[in-house]
NUTOR-454249 format. One record per residue (C-alpha): x, y, z. Coordinates in steps of 0.2 Angstrom, whole numbers, plus 5000, padded with zeros to 4 digits. Layout:
XYZ...
REM end
This chain:
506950874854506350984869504551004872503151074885502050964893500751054887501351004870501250824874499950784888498150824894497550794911495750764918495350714937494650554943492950534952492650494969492350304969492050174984493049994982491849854982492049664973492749654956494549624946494549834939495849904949495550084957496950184957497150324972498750454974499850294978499350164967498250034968497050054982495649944979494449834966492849864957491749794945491749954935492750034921493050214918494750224908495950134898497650144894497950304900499550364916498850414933499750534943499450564963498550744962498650784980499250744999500950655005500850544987500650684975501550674960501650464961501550394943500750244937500250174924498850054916498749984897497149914903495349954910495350054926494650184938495350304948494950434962494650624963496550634971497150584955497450664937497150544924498550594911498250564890499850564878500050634860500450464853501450544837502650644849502950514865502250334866501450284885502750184892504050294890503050424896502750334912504450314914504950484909503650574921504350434936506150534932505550684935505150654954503450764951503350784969504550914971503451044962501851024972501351174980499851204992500151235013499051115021499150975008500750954994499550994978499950964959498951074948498751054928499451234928501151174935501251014924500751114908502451254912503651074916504851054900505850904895507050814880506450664870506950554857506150484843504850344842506050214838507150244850505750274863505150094858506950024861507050094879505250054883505549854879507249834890506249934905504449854901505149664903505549714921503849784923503049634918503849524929503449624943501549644938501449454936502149424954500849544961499549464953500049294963500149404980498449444976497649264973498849194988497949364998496549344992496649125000497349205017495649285017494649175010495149035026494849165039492949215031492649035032493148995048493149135059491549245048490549115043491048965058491448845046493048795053493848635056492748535068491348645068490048515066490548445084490448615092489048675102487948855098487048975105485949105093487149025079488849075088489948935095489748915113491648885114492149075110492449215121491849405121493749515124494149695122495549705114496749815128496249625136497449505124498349665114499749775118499849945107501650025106501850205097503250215086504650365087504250555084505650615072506250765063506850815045508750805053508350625058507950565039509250615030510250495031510850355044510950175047509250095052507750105042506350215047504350135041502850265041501150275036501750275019502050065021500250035026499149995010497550055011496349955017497849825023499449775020501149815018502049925006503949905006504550064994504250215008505550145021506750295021508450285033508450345048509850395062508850485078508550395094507250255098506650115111506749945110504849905109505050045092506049915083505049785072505649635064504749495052502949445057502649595068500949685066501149835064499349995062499250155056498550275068498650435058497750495042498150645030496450625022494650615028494450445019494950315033495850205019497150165032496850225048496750065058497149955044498849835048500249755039501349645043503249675042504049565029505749495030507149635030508949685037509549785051508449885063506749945057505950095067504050115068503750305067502250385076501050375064500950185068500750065082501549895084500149775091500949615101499749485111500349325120499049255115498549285098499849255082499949415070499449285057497649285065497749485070498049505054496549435049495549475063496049685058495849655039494749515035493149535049492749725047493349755061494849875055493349995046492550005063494050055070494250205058492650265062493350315078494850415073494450615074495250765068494550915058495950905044497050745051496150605058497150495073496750355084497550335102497550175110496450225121495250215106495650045103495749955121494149945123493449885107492449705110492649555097492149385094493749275099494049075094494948985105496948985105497048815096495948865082497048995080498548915080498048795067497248935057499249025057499948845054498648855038499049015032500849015036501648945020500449065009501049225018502949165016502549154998501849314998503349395006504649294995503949364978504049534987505749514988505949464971505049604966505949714975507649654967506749674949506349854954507949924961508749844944507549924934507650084943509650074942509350074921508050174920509150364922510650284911509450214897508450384898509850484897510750404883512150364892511850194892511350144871509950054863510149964847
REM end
């Protein structure tokens, strides 16, 4: 049966909220972009309202919150059941009718005007279980990404924030720093390498893969979905392969959630391109294990976004970041701080990859299971 959107939704808009301690996830215009200890919703889908993510779909059966970039969508229970809604509104590819100049916007007035065909209940049930078992995999990997994050993090607070590390009972201070460490701008230890400028005629198709802004998680790490082919020219220092640490430079909102936050690339095939909206950071003497953490885990990638400007765009050069100063252990505390954090991040990227196998199937069944060409019994 066709209906309006109107006929089966309402929409309100999040509130502007900070990310601090807690197990309530906040959801932003892509997803999950942080934690809180606070609850503001439940059970309800959240669609990316505005910027590059607009029209994103997610979904949460439990308690959440979200940001004022998002629209926090209710269903009409006796008409369209929430999971298959989700799916449903992930169909439609939302972001294909925001409008606005500046910044892609989606407005309540252009969902309310958007049509589609469901079936009944029963049949809404049926395709919601085959697509939900997938999602519930994929959920519970990510939650074990988290706690094995969450350890990564844990060691370098210890060790590097609060100088409990290995040995540190030996070691001498000085106005409660260890003697043994070093005071280095970073231009001193780090090489920063802008990624490739491209146009709309270089990602339309092609056979090396192109990784943008979109792959940076806000307030760190790396999101495999928005790699996107890519067939235009590049230099060999704008390839990146596992390990490498890779920061985003550019930001399409004033909230600094991932200007001068890093991920680090996970396993993957064929050639990988950085685009200009991120910086590949090497050092000969530091691992990307310990960057990593050194970005992320000390502050020190918040400091960083404090000096990106722009009136509507905020950037970073690497003139920005060469002179920054920090706090460095010596080379065989970090070592043994990458041999200790080593297996964990190979576990994190190995339940990425199964997660991204889960997905693809899922996303392979979806159209066929909601179109009827593929029957539920």
């Amino acid at each position: 049966m066709e209906y309006k959107f109107s006929d089966l939704f309402k929409w309100t808009s999040g509130k502007p909220i900070v990310p601090t301690d807690g197990d309530i996830p906040i959801y932003g215009s892509n997803g999950i972009i942080g934690y809180t200890d606070t609850a503001k919703y439940k059970d309800r889908i959240i669609l990316g309202r505005v910027g590059a993510y607009c029209g994103s779909v997610s979904y949460c059966p439990n308690e959440f919150n979200a940001t004022d970039n998002t629209l926090i969508t209710t269903c009409d229970t006796s008409k369209i059941i929430y999971y298959y809604a989700f799916y449903l509104l992930k169909l439609y590819d939302l972001n294909k009718f925001a409008g606005g100049s500046a910044q892609p916007l989606i407005t309540q007035s252009i969902l309310k005007r958007l049509k589609c065909e469901i079936p009944d209940l029963s049949t809404q049930h049926k395709i919601t279980s085959i697509l939900s078992a997938y999602d519930n995999l994929i959920e519970n990997n990510t939650r074990r990404i988290r706690l094995l994050e969450h350890m990564a993090e844990n060691i370098y607070k210890e060790w590097f924030v609060r100088f409990r590390f290995p040995g540190h009972e030996n070691v001498g201070y000085e106005n409660g720093l260890p003697k043994s460490w070093i005071t280095k701008k970073l231009g001193d230890f780090i090489k920063f390498e802008r990624g490739v400028g491209y146009g709309s005629k270089d990602i339309k198709g092609g056979r090396f893969v192109l990784l943008s802004m979109n792959n940076i998680r806000p307030f760190g790490g790396f999101i495999p979905d928005y790699s996107r082919p890519y067939s235009g020219s590049f230099k060999d220092y704008q390839i990146v392969k596992k390990d490498d640490l890779i920061m985003c430079i550019t930001d399409m909102t004033q909230d600094r959630r991932i200007i001068g936050y890093t991920g680090l690339v996970p396993p993957g095939k064929g050639n990988r391109i950085i685009c200009t909206h991120l910086m590949k950071l090497t050092s000969s003497h530091s691992h990307p294990y310990f960057l990593y953490g050194l970005f992320n885990y000390s502050g020190l990638s918040k400091i960083i976004a404090e000096r990106a400007t722009g009136a509507n765009v905020l950037g970073l050069t690497a003139d920005n970041l060469r002179g920054v100063k920090v706090f460095l252990p010596p080379e065989d505390l970090q070592l043994l701080y990458m041999r200790k954090v080593s297996p964990i991040i190979e576990a994190t990227y190995k339940l990425n990859s199964i997660n991204d196998i889960l997905t693809r199937q899922r996303d392979l069944l979806l159209p066929r299971l909601m179109s009827g060409k593929l029957e539920v019994h």
